[in-house]
C-alpha positions in Angstrom: -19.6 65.5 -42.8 -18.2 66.8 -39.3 -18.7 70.4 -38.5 -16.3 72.8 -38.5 -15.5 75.5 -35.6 -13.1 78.7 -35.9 -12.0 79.8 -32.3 -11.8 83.5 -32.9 -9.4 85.6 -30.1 -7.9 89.3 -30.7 -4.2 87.2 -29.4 -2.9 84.8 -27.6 -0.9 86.9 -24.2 -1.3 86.0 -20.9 -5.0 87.6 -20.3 -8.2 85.7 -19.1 -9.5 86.0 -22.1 -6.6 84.2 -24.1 -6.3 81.9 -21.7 -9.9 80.3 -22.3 -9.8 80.4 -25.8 -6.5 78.1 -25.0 -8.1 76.1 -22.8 -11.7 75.5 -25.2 -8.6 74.8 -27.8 -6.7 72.0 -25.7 -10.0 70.7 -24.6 -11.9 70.5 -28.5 -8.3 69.0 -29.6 -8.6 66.5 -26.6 -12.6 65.6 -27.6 -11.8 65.2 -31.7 -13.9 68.2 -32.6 -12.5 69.8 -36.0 -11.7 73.6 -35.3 -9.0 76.3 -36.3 -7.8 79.7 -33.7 -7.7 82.6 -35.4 -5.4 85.1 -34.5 -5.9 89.0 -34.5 -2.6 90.4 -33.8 0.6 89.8 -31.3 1.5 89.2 -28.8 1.4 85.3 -29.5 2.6 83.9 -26.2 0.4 81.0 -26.1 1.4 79.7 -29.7 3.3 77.2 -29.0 1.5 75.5 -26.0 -1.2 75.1 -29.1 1.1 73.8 -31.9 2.5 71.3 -29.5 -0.8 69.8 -29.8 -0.9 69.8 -33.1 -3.8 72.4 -33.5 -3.9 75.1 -36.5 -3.5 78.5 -36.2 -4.6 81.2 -37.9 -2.9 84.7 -37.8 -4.7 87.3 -39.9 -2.4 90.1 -39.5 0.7 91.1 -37.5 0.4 94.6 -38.0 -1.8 96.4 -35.2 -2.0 99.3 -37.8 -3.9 97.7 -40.7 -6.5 99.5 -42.6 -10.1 98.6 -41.9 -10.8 97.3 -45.2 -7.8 94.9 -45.6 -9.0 93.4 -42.4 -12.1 92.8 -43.9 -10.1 91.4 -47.0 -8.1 89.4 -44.5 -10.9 88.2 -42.6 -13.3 87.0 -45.5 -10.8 85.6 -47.4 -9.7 83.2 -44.4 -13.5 82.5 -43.8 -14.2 81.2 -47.6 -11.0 79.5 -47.0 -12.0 77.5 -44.4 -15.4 77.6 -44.3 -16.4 76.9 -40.2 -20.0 76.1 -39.6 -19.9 78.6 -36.4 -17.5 81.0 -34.9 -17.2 81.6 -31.4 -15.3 85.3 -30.8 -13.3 85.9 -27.5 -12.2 89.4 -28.6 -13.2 93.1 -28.0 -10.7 94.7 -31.3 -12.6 94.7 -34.7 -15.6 93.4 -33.6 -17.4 95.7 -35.7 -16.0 94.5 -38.4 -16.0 90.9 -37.9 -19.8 90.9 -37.1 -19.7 92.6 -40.8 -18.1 90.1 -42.4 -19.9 87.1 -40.9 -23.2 88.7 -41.3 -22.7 88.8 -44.9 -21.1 85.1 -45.3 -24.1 84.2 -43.2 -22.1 82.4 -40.9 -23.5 82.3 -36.9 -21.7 83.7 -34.1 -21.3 83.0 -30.4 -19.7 85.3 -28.2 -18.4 84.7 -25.1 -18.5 88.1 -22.8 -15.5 88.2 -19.9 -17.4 91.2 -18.2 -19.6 92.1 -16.0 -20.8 94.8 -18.8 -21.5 97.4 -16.3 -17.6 97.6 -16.2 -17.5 98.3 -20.3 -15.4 101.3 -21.3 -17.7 104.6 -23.9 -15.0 103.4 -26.5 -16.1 99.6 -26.5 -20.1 100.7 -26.3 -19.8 103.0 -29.0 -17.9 100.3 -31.3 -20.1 97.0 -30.3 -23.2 97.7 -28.8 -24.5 101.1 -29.7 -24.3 99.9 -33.6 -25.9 96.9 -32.4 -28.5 98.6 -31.5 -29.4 100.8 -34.4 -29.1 97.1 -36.4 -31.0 95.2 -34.5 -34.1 95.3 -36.9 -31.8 94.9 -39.8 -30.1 92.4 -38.4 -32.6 90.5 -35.6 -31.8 87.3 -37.0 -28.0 87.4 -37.3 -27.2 89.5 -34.3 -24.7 87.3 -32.5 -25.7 84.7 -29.5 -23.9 85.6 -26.4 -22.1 83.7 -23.7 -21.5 85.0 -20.1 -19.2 83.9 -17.9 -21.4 84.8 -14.7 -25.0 85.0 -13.4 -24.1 88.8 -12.8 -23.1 89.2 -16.4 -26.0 87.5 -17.6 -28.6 89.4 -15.4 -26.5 92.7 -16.5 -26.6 91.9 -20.2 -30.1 90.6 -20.1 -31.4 94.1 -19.0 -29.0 96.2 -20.7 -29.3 94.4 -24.1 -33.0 92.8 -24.4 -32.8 92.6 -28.5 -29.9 90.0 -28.3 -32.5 87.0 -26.4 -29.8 84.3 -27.2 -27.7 84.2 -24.2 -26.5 81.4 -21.8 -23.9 81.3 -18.5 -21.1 79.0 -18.5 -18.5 79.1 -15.9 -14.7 79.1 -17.4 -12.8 76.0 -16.1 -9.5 76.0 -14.4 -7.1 72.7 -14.0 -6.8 70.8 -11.1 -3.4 69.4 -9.5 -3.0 65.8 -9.9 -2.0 65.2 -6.2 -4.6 67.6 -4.1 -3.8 66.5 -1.0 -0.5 67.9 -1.4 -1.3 71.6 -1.9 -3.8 71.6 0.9 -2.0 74.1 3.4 -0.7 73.0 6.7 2.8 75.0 7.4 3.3 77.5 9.9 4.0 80.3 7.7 2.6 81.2 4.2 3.3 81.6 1.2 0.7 84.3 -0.5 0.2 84.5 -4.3 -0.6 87.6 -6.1 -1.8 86.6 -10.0 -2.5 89.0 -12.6 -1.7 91.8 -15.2 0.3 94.6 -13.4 -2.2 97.1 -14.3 -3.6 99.9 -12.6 -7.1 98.2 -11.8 -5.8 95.3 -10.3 -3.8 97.2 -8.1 -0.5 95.6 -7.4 0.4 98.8 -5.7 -2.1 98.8 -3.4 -1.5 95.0 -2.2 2.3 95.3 -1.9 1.5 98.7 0.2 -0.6 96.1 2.7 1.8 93.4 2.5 4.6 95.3 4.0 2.7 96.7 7.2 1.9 92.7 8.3 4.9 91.0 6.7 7.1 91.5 9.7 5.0 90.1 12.0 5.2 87.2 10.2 8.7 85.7 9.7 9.3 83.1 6.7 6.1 84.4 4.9 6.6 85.5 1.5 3.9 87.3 -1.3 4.6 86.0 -4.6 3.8 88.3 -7.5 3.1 86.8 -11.1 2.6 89.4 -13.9 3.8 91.8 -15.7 2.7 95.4 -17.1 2.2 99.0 -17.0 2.6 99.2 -12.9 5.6 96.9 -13.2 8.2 99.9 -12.3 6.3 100.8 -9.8 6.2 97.5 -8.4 9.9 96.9 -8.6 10.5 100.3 -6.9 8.6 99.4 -3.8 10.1 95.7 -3.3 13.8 97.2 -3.7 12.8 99.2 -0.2 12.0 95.6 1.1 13.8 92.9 2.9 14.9 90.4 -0.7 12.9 87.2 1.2 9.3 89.4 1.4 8.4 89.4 -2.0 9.2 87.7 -5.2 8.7 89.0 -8.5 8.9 86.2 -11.4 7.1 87.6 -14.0 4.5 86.1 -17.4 5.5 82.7 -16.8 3.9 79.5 -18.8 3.0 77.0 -16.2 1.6 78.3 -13.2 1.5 74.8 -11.8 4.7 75.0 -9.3 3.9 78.4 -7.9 -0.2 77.1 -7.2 1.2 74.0 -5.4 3.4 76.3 -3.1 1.0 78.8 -2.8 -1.5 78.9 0.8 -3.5 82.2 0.2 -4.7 83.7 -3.2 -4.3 87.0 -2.7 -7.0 89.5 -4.9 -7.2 93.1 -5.0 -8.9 94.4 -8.0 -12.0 96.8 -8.7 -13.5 95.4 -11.4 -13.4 91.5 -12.5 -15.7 88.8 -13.6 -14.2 85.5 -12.0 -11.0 85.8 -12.7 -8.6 82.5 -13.8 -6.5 83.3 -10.2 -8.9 83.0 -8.3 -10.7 79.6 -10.0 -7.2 78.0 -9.8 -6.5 79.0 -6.2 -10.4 77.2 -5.5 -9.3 74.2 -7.7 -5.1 74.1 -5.9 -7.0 74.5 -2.4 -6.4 77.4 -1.6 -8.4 80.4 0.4 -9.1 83.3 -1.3 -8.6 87.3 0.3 -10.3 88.7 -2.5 -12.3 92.5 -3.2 -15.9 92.2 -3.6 -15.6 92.7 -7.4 -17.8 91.6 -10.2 -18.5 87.9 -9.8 -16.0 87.1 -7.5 -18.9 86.4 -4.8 -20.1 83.7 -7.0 -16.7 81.6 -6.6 -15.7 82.9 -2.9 -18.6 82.2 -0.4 -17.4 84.5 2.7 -16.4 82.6 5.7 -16.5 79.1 3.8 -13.5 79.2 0.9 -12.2 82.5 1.2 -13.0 85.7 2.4 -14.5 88.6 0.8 -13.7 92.6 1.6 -14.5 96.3 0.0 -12.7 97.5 -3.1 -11.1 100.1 -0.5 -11.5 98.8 2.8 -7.6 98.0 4.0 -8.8 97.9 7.3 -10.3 94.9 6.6 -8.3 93.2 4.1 -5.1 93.2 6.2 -7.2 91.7 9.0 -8.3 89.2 6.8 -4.6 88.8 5.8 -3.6 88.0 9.2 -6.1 85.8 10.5 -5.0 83.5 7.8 -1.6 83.9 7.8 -1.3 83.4 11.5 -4.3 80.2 11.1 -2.5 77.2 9.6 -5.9 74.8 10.6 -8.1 77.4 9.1 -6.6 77.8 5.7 -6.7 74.1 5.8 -10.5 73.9 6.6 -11.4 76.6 3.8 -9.2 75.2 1.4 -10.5 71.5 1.2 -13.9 73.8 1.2 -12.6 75.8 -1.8 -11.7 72.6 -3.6 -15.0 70.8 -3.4 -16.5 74.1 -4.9 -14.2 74.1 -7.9 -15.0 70.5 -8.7 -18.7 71.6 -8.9 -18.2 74.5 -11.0 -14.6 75.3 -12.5 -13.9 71.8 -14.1 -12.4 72.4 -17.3 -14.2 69.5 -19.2 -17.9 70.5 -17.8 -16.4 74.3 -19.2 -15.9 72.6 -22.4 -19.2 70.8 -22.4 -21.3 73.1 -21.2 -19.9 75.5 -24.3 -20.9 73.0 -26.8 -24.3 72.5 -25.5 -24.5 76.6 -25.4 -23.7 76.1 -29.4 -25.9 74.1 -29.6 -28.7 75.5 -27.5 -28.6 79.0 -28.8 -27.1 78.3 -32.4 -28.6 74.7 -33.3 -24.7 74.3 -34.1 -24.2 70.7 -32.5 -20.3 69.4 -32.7 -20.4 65.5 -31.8 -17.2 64.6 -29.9 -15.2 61.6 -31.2 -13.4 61.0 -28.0 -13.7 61.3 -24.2 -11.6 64.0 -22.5 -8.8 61.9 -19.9 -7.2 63.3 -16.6 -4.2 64.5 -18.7 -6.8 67.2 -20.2 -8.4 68.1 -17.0 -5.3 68.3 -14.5 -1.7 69.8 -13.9 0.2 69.1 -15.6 -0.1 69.3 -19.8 2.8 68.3 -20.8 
């Protein structure tokens, strides 16, 4: 009898973390592997890219206010319901009181961590891993195995964390266009992307306020800014002041596809990241990154070769870096073929979705035996 797997994620926005538990989805769908999402809470903005496919999901409750206890009703009644041999959690809310629930159905537990850990906030330590460690001798042998999306999260968590000795690194994957010689960058001007949540650590601010010191000297350049949140108004406020044809807002959108093939420069500027999905797909579209030396970033942008690499606060440096590719049509060229040779090493999503099921099976001795192969229309732009 095939194994079952429940996909576990707080929602399904527009976040990194999402975003991977939609892409292990799509790819498990792709392979024939039996498996159900489960679905904290809203916002639900990935839904229907996994209906489409025809894949189940699970939402345990719509209301962010619900009692501790009728979670733990919700939750345990939709385990015995559908009984998965392993769960693999993407999610930060409730996870005290999931690990609760599976520890008593006796179910395992993978976890992948999108962190660097050092970055965790008191609030998350004092809900996840301080408990975890007054349990660990209660609970050695259902504590949950952990998967980290970086060598830096792995050697963090590793030293931080000793009790929990189940723990692998897997890279997350990002698609690839279909026709890559097309997105390689040759024009005379550029088109920069900015990709992320408009929040205050990724500093959208901060970029737009670099942006419009160079932006002049560089007629028919444009930064693009996808993403929405908190810093929104600000953003909005700033790019009114602005010429219309420097900057474009457009917002959560659902395919990234068109703006990556127009894009020539991925353009990073937050303090604290593990590799972030932007950057993977600006690798995999061939572009260069301009990124802050951030969490893991160094371990997708090698300085000088795909991309280069500056201080969280060193706009100095940053606009420099700006310019010289800008103004270099050959060189964005050179490090984006260079930046695309890297992703196919390390970002594609079907070794992402491989390498996760051998981490099941390595640290779990949960092993899920794909029916099918997964086929270009799983690996590149675009899905439908």
């Amino acid at each position: 009898m095939s194994k079952k797997l429940l996909l576990m994620t707080t929602s399904l926005g527009w976040g990194g973390t999402e975003g991977h538990v939609t892409d292990l989805a799509i790819g498990y769908a792709a392979l024939g592997i039996p498996f159900v999402v489960a679905v904290d809470m809203p916002p639900l903005d990935r839904l229907e890219t996994l209906k489409r496919r025809g894949i189940r999901v699970e939402i345990l409750t719509e209301d962010a206010g619900i009692s501790p206890s009728n979670y733990v009703k919700s939750l345990d009644a939709t385990l015995k319901e559908l009984k998965p041999d392993l769960i693999h959690l993407n999610s930060w809310a409730r996870k005290d009181l999931i690990f609760k629930v599976t520890r008593e159905a006796g179910i395992p537990v993978v976890e992948t961590l999108h962190t660097t850990i050092s970055n965790l906030n008191l609030k998350t330590k004092v809900r996840y891993f301080f408990p975890l460690r007054r349990e660990r001798q209660a609970y050695r042998k259902t504590l949950p195995a952990v998967i980290n999306i970086s060598d830096l999260s792995l050697h963090n968590f590793r030293r931080l964390y000793p009790f929990i000795d189940k723990t692998a690194r897997v890279y997350c994957g990002a698609y690839f266009p279909k026709e890559p010689n097309d997105v390689i960058s040759r024009g005379a001007s550029a088109k920069v992307l900015w990709i992320g949540s408009m929040i205050e650590r990724k500093r959208p601010v901060w970029a737009l306020e670099i942006w419009k010191r160079l932006v002049f000297d560089f007629p028919g350049s444009q930064l693009i800014m996808v993403g929405n949140g908190p810093e929104m108004d600000r953003v909005k406020s700033m790019v009114q002041e602005m010429p219309p044809e420097m900057v474009l807002l457009s917002g959560n959108i659902a395919d990234l596809s068109p703006v990556l093939k127009m894009g020539d420069i991925m353009f990073h500027t937050s303090v604290a990241e593990g590799i972030p999905k932007n950057i993977r797909y600006a690798l995999n579209f061939g572009m260069p990154v301009i990124a802050t030396n951030a969490g893991a970033i160094s371990e997708a942008v090698t300085e000088g070769e795909n991309g280069f690499l500056t201080e969280p606060h060193d706009e100095s440096l940053t606009e420099k870096r700006l310019r010289q590719l800008i103004s270099d049509a050959t060189l964005r060229g050179v490090m984006g073929i260079k930046g695309r040779e890297w992703g196919n090493r390390i970002f594609r999503m079907d070794n992402m979705v491989s390498n996760v099921l051998r981490a099941y099976k390595d640290l779990c001795g949960v092993e899920f035996i794909p029916k099918y192969r997964m086929t270009d229309r799983d690996i590149y732009f675009p899905l439908d």
